[in-house]
C-alpha positions in Angstrom: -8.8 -52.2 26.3 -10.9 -50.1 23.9 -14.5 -48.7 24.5 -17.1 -50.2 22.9 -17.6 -46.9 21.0 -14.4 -46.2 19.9 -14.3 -50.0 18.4 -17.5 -49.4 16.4 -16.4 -46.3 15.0 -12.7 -48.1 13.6 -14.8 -50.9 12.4 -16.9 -48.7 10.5 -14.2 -47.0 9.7 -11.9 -49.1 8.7 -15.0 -50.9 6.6 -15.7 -47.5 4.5 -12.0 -47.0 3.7 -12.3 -50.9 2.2 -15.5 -50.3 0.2 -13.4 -46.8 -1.3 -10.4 -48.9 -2.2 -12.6 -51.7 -3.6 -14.5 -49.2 -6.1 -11.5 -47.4 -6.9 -9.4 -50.4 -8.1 -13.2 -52.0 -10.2 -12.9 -48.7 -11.7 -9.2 -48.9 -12.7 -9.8 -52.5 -13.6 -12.7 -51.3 -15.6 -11.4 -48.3 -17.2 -8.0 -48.8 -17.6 -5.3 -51.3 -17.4 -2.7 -53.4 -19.4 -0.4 -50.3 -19.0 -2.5 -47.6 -20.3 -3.8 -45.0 -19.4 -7.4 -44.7 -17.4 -10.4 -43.0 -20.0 -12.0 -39.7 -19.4 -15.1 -41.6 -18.3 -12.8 -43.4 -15.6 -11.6 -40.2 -14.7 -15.4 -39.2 -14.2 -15.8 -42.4 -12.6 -13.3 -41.5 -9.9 -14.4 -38.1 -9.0 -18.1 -39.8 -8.7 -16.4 -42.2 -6.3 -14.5 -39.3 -4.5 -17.5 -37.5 -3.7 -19.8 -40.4 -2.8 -17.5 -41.4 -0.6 -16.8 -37.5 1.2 -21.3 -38.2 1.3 -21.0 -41.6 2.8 -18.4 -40.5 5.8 -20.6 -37.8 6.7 -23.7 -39.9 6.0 -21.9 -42.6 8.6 -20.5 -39.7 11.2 -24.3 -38.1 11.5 -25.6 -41.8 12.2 -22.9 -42.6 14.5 -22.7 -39.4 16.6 -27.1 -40.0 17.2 -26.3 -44.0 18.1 -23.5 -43.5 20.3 -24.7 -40.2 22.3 -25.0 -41.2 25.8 -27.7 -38.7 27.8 -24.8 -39.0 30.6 -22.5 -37.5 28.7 -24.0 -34.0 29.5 -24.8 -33.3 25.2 -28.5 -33.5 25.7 -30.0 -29.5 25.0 -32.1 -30.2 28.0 -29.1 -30.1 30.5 -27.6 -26.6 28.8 -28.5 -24.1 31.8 -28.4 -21.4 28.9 -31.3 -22.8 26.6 -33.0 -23.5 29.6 -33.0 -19.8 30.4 -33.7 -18.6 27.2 -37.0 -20.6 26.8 
């Protein structure tokens, strides 16, 4: 059986790479179809997409790597022996 984590993170996951196809085939659907060839403003639409989707992974990877931290997993800067030296 899975961790809870591990399932959160493949739903999300899995839920981002849905939202990217969905937006991708509205903006073929928009900006193209019937056999021709996608606009230059769909292309522009695409790249858009591209790039707010690369924002929205790391967006969702920084919000899932401060919900899911455990302090028993030993990540917390208080249990580093080093910083606790340096202070």
């Amino acid at each position: 059986m899975l961790e809870r984590e591990r399932i959160i993170e493949i739903v999300v996951a899995v839920a981002a790479v849905l939202l990217m196809l969905g937006v991708m085939i509205g903006i073929g659907s928009e900006y193209g179809g019937n056999g021709q060839a996608m606009s230059t403003d769909g292309g522009e639409m695409l790249v858009i997409a591209i790039v707010g989707f690369i924002l929205l992974l790391t967006a969702v990877g920084i919000a899932l790597a401060f919900v899911l931290n455990d302090p028993e997993d030993g990540l917390e800067a208080d249990d580093d022996p080093d910083a606790q030296s340096a202070a």
